[in-house]
VODO-589234 format. One record per residue (C-alpha): residue number from 1; y, z, x. Coordinates in nm, 3 decimals. Layout:
% VODO-589234
+-----+---------+---------+---------+
!  nr !      c2 !      c3 !      c1 !
+-----+---------+---------+---------+
! NUM !       Y !       Z !       X !
...
+-----+---------+---------+---------+
This chain:
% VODO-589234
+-----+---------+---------+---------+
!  nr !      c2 !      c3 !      c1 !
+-----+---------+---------+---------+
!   1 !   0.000 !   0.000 !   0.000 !
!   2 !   0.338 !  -0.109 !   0.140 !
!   3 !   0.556 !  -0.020 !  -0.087 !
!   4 !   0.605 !   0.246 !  -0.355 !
!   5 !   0.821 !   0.218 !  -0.655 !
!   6 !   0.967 !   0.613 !  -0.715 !
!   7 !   1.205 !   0.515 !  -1.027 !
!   8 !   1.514 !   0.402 !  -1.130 !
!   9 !   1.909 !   0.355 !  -0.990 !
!  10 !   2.061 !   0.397 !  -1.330 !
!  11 !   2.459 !   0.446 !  -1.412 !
!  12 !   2.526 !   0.787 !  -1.564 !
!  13 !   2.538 !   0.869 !  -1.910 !
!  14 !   2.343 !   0.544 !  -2.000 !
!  15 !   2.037 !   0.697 !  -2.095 !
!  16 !   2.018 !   1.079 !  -2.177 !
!  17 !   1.813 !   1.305 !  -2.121 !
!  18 !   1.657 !   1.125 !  -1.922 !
!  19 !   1.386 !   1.291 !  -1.604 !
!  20 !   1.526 !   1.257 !  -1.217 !
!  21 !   1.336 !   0.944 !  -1.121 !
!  22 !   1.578 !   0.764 !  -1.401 !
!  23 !   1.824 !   0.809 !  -1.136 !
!  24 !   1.678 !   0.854 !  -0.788 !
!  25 !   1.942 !   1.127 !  -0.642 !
!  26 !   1.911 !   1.154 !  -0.220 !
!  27 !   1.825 !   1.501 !  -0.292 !
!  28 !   1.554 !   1.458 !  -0.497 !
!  29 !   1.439 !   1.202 !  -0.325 !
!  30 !   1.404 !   1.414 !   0.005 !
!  31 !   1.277 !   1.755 !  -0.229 !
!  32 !   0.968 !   1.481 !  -0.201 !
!  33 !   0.968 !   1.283 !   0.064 !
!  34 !   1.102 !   1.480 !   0.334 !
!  35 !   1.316 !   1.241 !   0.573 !
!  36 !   1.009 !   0.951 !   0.471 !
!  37 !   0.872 !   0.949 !   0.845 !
!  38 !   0.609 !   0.722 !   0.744 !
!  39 !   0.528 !   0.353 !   0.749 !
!  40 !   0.525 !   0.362 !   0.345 !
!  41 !   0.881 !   0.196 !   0.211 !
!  42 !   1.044 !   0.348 !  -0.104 !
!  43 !   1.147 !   0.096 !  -0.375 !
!  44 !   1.398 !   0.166 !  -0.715 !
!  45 !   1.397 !  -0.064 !  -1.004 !
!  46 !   1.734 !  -0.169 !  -1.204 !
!  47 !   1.808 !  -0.279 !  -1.535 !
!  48 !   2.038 !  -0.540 !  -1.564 !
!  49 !   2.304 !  -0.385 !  -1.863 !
!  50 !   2.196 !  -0.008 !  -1.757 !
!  51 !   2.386 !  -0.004 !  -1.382 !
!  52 !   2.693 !  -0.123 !  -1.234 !
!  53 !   2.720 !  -0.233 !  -0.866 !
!  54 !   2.946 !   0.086 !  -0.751 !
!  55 !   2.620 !   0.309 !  -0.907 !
!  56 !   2.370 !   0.158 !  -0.678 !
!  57 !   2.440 !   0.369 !  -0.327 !
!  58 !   2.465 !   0.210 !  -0.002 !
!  59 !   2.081 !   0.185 !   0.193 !
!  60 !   2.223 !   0.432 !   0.473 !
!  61 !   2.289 !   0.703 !   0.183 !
!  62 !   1.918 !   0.715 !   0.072 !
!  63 !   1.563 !   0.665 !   0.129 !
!  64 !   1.529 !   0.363 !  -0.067 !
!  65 !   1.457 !   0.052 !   0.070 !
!  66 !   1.361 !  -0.181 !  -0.168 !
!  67 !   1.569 !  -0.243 !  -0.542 !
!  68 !   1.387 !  -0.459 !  -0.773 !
!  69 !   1.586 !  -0.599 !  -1.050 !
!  70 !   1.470 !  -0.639 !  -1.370 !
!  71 !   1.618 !  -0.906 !  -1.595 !
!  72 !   1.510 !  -1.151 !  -1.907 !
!  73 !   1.625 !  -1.460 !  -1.868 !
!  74 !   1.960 !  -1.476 !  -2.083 !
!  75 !   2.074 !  -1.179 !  -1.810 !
!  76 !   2.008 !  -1.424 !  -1.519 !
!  77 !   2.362 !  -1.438 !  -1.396 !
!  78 !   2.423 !  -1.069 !  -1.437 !
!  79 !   2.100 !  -1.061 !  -1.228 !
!  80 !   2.145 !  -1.248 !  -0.962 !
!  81 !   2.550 !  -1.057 !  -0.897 !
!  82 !   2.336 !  -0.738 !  -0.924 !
!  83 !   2.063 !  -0.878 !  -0.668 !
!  84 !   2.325 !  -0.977 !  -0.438 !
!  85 !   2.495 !  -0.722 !  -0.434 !
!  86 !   2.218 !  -0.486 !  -0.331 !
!  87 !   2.122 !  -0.710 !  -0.046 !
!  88 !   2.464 !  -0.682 !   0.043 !
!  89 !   2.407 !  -0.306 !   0.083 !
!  90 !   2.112 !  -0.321 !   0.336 !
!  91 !   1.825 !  -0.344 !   0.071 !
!  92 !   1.555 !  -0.568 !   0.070 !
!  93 !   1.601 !  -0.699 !  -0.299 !
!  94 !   1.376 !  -0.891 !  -0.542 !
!  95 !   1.401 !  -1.038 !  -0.906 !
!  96 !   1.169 !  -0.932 !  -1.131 !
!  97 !   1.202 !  -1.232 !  -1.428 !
!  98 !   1.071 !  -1.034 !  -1.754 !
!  99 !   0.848 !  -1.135 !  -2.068 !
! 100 !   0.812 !  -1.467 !  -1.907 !
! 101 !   0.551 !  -1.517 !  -2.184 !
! 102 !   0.801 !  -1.559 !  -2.442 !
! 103 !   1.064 !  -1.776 !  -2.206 !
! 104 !   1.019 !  -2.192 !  -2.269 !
! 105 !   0.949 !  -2.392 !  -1.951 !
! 106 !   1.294 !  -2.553 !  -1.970 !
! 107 !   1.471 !  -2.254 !  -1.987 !
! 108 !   1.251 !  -2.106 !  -1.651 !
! 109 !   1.343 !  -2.402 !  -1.467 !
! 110 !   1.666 !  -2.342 !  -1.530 !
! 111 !   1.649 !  -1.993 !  -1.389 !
! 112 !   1.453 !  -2.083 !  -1.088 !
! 113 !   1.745 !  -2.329 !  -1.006 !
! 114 !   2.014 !  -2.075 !  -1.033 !
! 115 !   1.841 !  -1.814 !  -0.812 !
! 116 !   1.724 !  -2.088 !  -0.556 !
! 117 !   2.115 !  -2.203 !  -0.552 !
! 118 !   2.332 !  -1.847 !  -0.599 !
! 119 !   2.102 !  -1.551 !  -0.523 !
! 120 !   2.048 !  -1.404 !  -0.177 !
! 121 !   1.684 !  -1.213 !  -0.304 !
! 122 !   1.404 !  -1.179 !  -0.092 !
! 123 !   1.096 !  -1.133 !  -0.328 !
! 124 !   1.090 !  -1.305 !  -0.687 !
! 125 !   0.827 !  -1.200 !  -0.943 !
! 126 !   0.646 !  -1.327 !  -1.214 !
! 127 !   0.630 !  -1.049 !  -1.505 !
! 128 !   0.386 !  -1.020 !  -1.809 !
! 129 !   0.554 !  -0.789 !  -1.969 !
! 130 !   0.415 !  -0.858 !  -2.304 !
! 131 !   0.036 !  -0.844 !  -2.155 !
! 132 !   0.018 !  -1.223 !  -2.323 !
! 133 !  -0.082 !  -1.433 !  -1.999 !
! 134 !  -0.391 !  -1.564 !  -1.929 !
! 135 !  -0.518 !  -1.700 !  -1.583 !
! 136 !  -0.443 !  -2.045 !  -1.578 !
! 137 !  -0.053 !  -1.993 !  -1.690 !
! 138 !  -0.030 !  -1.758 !  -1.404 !
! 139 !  -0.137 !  -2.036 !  -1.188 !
! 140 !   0.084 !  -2.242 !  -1.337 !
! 141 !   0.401 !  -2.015 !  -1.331 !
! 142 !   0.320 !  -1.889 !  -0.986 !
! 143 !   0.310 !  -2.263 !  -0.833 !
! 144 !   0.594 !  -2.333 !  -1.000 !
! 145 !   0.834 !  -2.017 !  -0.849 !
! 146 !   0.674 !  -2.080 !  -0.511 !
! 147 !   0.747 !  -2.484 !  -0.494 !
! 148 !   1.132 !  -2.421 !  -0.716 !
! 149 !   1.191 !  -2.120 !  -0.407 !
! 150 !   1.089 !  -2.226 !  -0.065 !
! 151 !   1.127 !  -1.946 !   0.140 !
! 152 !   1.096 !  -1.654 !  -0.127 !
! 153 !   0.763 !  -1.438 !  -0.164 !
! 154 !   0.623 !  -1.477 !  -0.506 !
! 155 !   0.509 !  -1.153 !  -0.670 !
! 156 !   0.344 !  -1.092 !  -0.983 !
! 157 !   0.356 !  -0.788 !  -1.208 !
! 158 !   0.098 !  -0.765 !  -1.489 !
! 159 !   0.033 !  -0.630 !  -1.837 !
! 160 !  -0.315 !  -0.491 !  -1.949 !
! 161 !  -0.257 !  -0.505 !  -2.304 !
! 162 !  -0.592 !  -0.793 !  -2.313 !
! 163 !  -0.755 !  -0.687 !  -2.014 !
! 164 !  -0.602 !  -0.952 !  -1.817 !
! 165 !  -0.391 !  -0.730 !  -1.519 !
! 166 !  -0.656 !  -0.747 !  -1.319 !
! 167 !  -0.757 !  -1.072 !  -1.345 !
! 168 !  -0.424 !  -1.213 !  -1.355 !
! 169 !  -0.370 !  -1.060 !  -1.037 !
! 170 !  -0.655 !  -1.199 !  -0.864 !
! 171 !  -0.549 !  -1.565 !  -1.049 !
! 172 !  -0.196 !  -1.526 !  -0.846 !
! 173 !  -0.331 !  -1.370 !  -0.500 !
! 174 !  -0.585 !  -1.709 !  -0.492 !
! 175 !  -0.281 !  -1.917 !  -0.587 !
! 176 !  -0.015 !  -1.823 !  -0.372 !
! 177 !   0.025 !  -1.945 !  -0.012 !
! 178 !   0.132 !  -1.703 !   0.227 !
! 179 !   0.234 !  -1.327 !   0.187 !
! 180 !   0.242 !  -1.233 !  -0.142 !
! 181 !   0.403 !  -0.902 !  -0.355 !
! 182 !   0.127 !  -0.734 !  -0.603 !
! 183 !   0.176 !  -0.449 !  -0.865 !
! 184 !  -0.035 !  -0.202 !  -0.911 !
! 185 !  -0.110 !   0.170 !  -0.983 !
! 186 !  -0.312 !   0.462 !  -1.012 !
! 187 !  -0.563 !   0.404 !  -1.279 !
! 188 !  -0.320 !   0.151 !  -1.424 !
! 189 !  -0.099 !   0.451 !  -1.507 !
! 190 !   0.188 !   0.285 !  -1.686 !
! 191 !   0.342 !   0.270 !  -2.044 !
! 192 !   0.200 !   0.114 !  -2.310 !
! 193 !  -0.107 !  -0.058 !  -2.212 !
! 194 !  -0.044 !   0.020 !  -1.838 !
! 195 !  -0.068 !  -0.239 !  -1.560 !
! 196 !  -0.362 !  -0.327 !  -1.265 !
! 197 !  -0.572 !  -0.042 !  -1.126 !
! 198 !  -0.502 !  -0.008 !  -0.740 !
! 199 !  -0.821 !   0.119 !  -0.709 !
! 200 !  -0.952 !  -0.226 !  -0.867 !
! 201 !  -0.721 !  -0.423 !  -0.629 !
! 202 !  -0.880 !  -0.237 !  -0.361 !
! 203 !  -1.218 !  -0.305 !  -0.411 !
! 204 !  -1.118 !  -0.709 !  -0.412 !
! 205 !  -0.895 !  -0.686 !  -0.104 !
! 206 !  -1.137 !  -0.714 !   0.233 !
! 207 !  -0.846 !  -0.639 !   0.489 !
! 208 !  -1.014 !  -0.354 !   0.628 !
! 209 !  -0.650 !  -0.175 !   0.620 !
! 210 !  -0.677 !  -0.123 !   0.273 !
! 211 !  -0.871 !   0.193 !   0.251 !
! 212 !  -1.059 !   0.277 !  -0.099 !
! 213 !  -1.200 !   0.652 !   0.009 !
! 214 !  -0.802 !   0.798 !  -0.056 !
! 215 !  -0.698 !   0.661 !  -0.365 !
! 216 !  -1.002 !   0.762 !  -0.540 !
! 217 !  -0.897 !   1.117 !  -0.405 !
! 218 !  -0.559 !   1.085 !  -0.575 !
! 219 !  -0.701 !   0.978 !  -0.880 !
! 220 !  -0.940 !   1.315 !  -0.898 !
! 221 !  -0.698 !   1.575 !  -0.789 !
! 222 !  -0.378 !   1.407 !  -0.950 !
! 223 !  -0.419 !   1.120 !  -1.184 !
! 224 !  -0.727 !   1.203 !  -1.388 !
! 225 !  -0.593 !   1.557 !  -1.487 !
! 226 !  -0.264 !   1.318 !  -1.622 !
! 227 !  -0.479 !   1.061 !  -1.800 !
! 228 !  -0.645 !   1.390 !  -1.981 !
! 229 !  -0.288 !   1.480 !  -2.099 !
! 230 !  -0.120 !   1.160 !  -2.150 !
! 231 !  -0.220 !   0.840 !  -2.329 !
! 232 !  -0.191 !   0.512 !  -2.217 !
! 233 !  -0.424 !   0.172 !  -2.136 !
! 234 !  -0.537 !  -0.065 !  -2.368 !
! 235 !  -0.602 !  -0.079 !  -2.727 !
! 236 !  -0.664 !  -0.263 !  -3.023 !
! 237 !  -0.273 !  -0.227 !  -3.117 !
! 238 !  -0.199 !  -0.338 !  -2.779 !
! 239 !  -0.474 !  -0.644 !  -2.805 !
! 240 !  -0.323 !  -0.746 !  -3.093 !
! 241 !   0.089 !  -0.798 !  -2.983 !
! 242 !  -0.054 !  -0.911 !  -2.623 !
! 243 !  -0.244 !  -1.168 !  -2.819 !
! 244 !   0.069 !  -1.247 !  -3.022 !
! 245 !   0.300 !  -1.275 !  -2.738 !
! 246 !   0.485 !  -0.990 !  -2.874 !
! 247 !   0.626 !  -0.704 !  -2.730 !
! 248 !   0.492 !  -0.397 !  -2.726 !
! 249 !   0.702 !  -0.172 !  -2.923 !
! 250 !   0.598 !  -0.171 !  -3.265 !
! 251 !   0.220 !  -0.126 !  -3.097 !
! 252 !   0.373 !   0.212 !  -2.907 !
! 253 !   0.515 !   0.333 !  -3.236 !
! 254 !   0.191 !   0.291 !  -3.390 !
! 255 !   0.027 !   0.535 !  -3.141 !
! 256 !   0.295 !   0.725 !  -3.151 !
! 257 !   0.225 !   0.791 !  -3.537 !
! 258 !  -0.174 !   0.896 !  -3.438 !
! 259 !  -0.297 !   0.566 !  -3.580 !
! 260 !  -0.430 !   0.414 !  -3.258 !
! 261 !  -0.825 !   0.403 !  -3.421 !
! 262 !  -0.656 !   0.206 !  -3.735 !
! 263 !  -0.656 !  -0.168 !  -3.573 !
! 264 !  -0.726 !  -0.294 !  -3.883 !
! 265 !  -0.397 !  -0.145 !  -4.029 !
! 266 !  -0.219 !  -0.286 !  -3.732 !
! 267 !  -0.337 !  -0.595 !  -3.771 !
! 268 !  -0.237 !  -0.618 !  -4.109 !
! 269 !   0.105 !  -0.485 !  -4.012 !
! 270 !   0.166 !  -0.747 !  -3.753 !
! 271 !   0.029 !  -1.002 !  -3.995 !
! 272 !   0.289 !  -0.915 !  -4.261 !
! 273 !   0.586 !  -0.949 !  -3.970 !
! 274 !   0.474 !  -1.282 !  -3.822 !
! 275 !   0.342 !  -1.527 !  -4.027 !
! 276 !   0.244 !  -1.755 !  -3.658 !
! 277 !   0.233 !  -1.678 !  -3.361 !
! 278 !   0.450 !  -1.779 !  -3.067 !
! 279 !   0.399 !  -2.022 !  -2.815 !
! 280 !   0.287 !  -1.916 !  -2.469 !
! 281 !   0.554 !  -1.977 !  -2.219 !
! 282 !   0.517 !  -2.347 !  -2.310 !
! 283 !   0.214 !  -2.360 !  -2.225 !
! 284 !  -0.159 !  -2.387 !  -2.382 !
! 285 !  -0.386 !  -2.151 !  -2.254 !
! 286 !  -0.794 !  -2.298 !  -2.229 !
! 287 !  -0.654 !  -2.654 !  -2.294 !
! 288 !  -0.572 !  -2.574 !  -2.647 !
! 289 !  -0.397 !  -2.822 !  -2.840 !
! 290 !  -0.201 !  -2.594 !  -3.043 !
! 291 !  -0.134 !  -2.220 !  -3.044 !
! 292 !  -0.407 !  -2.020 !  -3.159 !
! 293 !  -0.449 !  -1.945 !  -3.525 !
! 294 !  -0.387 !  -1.597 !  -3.648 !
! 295 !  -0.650 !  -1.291 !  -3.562 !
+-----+---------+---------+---------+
């Protein structure tokens, strides 16, 4: 593992009551990493519309040393001043391009060419934020970041809402020339239907200086007495909006209500909100000729 990501840079006010790692203070930073005397590298994430420029600290006031900024794609612009900004600060800096599930090829293409033109970014990722993806759009959308930025390193962040993370993952490893930027974590501790197991990604990766033996050790002493507390992974409610190209929300809300058993109710929820479903990134996933029908 190169790189961990440890929270947020977020402007005050903006979301209260919200826990430290919202905001990702020096000191509390250091109350857990000491001075960081390690190989490991510290990364933040951003939300474009939840942080200004003067809110994100210089790199020589904190531990961080990666921001990661998170933006659909009408916030493009927004996210590429934000992205170069932070590089302009000392950061290595990458673009993470949300729900590209739900964005039409056009409208990508046009996004690629205004980051490959105006943003000074390092890394670049693919997101499935909606858990919708499936293997062969990944190679697609992958192929298509790495020929549209020459010079970039293509990451890839994915959903598990259809038990695709994983695979997904593997899809944009294989596809990718060069180095490439993978998300994972713990057990696929995330929200909603979580993201790819490290532990899996382990197991696939033979560079002998990915080591297996410790992470299962986190995952006894510190991640299985969460998962025994707290819910999240896939679902049927989760199935059903990744399957949709949907996001997530009205699946959380669900849960949250103690219905997670009922997929039939949630189906018949979604069913009364969307009469079809969406298109997938413009694309057809299997060869389809059309969308699929309706679970």
């Amino acid at each position: 593992v190169d790189y961990i990501d440890v929270g947020y840079f977020t402007s005050p006010g903006v979301l209260e009551g919200a826990g430290p790692w919202r905001f990702c203070k020096s000191e509390d930073l250091k109350r857990v990493f000491g001075e960081n005397k390690t190989a490991l590298k510290l990364a933040a994430m951003v939300d474009v519309g939840r942080v200004t420029e003067a809110d994100i600290p210089h790199s020589r006031d904190t531990l961080v040393d990666m921001v990661r900024v998170a933006c659909y794609a009408h916030q493009i612009d927004e996210a590429i001043q934000l992205a170069n900004s932070c590089v302009g600060k000392g950061y290595e800096v990458g673009v993470l391009f949300m729900a590209l599930s739900s964005v039409n090829m056009a409208d990508i293409n046009a996004c690629l060419d205004k980051l490959e033109g105006t943003c000074s970014c390092h890394f670049v990722y693919v997101t499935d934020s909606f858990g919708s993806l499936y293997c062969e759009q990944v190679e697609t959308l992958v192929s298509l970041f790495q020929k549209k930025l020459p010079g970039r390193t293509i990451g890839f962040h994915g959903k598990n809402n259809q038990h695709m993370a994983f695979a997904n993952t593997v899809q944009a490893i294989c596809t990718l020339e060069g180095v490439v930027m993978i998300d994972g974590s713990m057990l696929g501790l995330a929200r909603g239907a979580g993201t790819t197991p490290t532990e899996n990604l382990l197991c696939f990766l033979k560079n002998p200086k990915f080591k297996l033996r410790p992470a299962l050790e986190v995952i006894k002493t510190h991640i299985q007495p969460l998962a025994d507390t707290m819910e999240w992974g896939p679902s049927i409610p989760y199935l059903i909006t990744g399957a949709r190209n949907l996001h997530p929300r009205d699946a959380m809300a669900w849960q949250s209500a103690g219905k997670k058993l009922d997929g039939v109710g949630f189906l018949d929820f979604i069913n009364a909100k969307e009469k079809q479903p969406k298109p997938v990134a413009g694309l057809k996933p299997g060869g389809r000729a059309a969308p699929p029908q309706p679970l």
